[in-house]
N, C-alpha and C positions, 0 to 999 in steps of 0.2 A: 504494500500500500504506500505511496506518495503521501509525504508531508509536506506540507508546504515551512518554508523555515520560515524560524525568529529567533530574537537574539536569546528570550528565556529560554526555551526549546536547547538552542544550544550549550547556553551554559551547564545548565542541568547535565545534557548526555556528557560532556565535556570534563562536566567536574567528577562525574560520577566514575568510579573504579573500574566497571563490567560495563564499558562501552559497547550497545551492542544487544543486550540483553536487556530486557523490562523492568524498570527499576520494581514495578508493582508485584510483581514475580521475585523476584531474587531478595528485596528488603524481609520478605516474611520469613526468610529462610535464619538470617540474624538472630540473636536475642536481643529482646524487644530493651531500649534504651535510646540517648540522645544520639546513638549512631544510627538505628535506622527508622526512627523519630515515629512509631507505630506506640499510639498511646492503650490502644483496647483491642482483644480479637474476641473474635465468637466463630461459629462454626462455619460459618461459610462468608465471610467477611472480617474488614479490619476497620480500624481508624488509623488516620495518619496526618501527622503535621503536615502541611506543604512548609518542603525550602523554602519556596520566593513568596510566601504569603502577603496577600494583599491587607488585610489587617491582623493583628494578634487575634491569636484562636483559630487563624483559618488551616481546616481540617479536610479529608477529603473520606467518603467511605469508598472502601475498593473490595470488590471481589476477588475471590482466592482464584476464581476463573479466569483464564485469558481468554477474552471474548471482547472485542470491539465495539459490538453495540447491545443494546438491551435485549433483543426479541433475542441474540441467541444463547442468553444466557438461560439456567433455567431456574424454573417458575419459582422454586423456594429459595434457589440463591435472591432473584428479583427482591420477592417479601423480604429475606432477608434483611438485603440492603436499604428499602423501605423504613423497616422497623431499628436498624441499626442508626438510620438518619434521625428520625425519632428522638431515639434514647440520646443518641450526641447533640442533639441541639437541648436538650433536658439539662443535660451536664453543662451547657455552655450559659444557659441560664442561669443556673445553681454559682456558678465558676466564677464567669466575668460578667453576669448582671449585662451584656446587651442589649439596645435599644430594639435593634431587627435583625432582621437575617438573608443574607443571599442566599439561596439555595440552589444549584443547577447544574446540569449536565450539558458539556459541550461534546455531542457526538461528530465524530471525523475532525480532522484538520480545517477545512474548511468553517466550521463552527467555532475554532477557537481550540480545540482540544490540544493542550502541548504532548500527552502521551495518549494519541490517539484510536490506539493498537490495544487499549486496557481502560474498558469505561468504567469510570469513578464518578463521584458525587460530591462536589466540593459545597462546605456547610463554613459560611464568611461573615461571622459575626459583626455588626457596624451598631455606631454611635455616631447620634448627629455631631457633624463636624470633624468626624474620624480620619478624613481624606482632605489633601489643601494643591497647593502649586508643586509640589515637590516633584510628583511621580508624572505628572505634563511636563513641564518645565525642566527638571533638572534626571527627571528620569531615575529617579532613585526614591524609594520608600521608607518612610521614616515610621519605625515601630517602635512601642511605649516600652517591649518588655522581650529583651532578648530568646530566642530558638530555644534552646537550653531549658530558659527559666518556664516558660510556655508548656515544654515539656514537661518536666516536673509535677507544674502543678496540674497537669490536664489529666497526666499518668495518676498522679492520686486522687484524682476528685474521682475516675473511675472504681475505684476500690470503696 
């Protein structure tokens, strides 16, 4: 499948170790910590930080399946990750007190999807005024609460 580039797209494959191979795939494989930043699993899905997060808290739910779009994945993984989205925005309530929430799935490249080969569900917690000139203008993201710390506390509030 053709992806279309971008700069995030490449960073990510670039910075990443197993160039080449699905990060969604090969992070499960890890024990779960700020290396391969996977806060919660259940049985047929995960939770997982995003690297380049567009605000603190943003999470993504991923199938243990490599499947690219929805219909081919199956019917209880789907519910699954339904009821996984659920519970993680539950936790992001409890957590960081957010104002709202992005919810959404970019299916193919074309849509936006930087790992379009592995559909996830990215869950982007906001607060009025969360977002300013930075990421227009200087192209760069200004987060309140470091990757790390993010993790941490996301990893415990699941327990």
């Amino acid at each position: 499948m053709e992806t279309l580039w971008s700069p995030w797209r490449m960073k990510y494959i670039t910075d990443y170790e197993n160039p080449g191979e699905c990060i969604f795939c090969t992070m499960p494989k890890k024990q779960d910590g700020p290396e391969n930043l996977i806060v919660h699993r259940e049985e047929h899905c995960f939770v997982i930080l995003n690297r380049f997060p567009y605000t603190t808290g943003h999470v993504m739910v991923v199938p243990f399946e490599h499947k690219s779009t929805l219909e081919a994945l199956a019917p209880v993984t789907r519910a699954a990750m339904m009821e996984l989205m659920t519970k993680t925005i539950e936790v992001m309530r409890r957590e960081y007190k957010p104002q709202g929430f992005n919810v959404g799935i970019n299916l193919g490249s074309a849509a936006g999807a930087g790992i379009a080969e592995h559909v996830h569900i990215h869950i982007v917690p906001r607060w009025v005024g969360d977002t300013n000139f930075m990421s227009t203008v200087g192209e760069t993201r200004v987060l309140p609460e470091e990757l790390e710390a993010t993790y941490q506390r996301l990893a415990k509030a699941w327990k």
